[in-house]
Every structure is written in C-alpha cells, then in structure tokens.
C-alpha positions in Angstrom: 3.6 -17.7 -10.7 3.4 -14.1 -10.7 4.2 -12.6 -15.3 7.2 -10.4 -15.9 4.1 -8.3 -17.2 2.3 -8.8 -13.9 5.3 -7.3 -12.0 5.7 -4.4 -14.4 2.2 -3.2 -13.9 2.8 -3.9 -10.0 5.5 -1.5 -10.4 3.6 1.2 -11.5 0.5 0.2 -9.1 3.0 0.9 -5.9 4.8 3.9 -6.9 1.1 5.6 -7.2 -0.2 4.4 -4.3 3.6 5.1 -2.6 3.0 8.7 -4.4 -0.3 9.0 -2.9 -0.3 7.7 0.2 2.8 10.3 1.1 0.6 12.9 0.5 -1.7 11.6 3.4 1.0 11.4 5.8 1.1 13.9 9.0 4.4 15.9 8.4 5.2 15.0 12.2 5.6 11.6 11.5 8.6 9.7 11.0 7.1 6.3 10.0 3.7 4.9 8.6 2.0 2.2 7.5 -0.6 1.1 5.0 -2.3 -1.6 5.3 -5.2 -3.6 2.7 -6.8 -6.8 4.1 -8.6 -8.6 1.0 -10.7 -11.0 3.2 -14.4 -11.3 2.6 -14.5 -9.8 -0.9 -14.1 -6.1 0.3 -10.8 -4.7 1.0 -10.3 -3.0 4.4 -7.9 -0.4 4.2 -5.8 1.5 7.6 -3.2 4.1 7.8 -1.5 4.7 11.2 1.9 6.4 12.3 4.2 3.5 13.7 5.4 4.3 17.0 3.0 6.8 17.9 -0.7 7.3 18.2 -2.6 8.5 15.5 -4.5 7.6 12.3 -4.6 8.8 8.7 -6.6 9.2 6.4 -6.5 7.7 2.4 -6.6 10.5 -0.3 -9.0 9.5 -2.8 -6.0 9.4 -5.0 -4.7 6.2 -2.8 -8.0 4.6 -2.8 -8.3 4.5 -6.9 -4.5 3.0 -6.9 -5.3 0.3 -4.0 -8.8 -0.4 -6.7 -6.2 -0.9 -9.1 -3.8 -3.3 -7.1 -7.4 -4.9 -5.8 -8.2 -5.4 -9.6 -4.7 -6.5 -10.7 -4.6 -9.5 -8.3 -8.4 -10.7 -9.0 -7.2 -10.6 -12.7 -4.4 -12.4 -12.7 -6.1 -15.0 -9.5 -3.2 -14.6 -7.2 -5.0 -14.8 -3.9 -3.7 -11.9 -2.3 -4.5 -11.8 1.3 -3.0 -8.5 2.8 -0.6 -6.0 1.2 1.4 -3.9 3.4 3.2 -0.5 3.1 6.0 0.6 5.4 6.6 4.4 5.1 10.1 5.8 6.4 11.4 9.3 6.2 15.1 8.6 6.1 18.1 11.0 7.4 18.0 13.4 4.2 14.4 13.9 5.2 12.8 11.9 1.8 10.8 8.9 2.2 10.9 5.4 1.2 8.4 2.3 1.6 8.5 -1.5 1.4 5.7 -3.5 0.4 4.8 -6.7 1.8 2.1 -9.1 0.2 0.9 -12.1 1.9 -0.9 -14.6 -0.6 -3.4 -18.3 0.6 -0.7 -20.8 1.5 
C-alpha cells in the first residue's frame, strides 16, 4: 500500500517531471508521451509525439526528476514496472498530462 506521504512526494515528483518534460516538447505537436520502463535495473526512458512521427528528447531537467521518481519507488519497494506520461495541449492552447504506473502483479 502506497503512504499518504508517498503520494505527496509523488505529487511533487510529476508536476517537475510534467514541468520539464513540456519544455522538451516540439511546439508543432499536439500530443506526447513519456514513457520509463524499470526492467533490468536501468530505466529506459522515450519521448515521442502521438499521432505523428517524430522523437524527443529529455532535458536534463526531466532526467534528474524521473532519478527521483526511480529512487522514490526503490525506497518505498513498490515494484514499479513502467510509468507513463500522456501530454495534451487542450483547446485554450495549455497542456495537461496523465500518468499511468504499472506495478508486478
């Protein structure tokens, strides 16, 4: 079971790595997604448009707040698997994201 104190510091994990990740994003694009696989010890990390070619790249920024969500996990043995981050621009032209974490059954 995931603490209240867990999910605080979650919180503040995402909206960095939300924050961060933004700044990465091609202006052209109207959706992203990130995307940290934690198989084999090392996490693999992609960013791509979603219905369109293209890749991104991670801002060193992004990196040090995906180390921290990394760290957060191993600490508190939740056996994360993948964490994903859906990136929208919405009608008034801001963005907004969804995260989806898949833990070991």
């Amino acid at each position: 079971m995931i603490s209240n104190a867990m999910q605080d510091e979650q919180y503040l994990i995402d909206r960095e790595l939300g924050a961060a990740t933004l700044e990465c994003l091609d202006p052209l694009w109207e959706q992203a997604q990130l995307t940290i696989e934690l198989a084999g010890g090392a996490a693999r990390v992609a960013l791509a448009p979603l219905g369109c070619d293209g890749v991104g790249v991670p801002s060193d920024a992004t990196y040090a707040a995906i180390d921290r969500l990394v760290t957060l996990h191993q600490e508190h043995a939740t056996e994360l698997l993948r964490a994903t981050y859906t990136f929208r621009r919405r009608a008034d032209g801001k963005w907004s994201f969804v995260a989806d974490y898949v833990y070991l059954p």
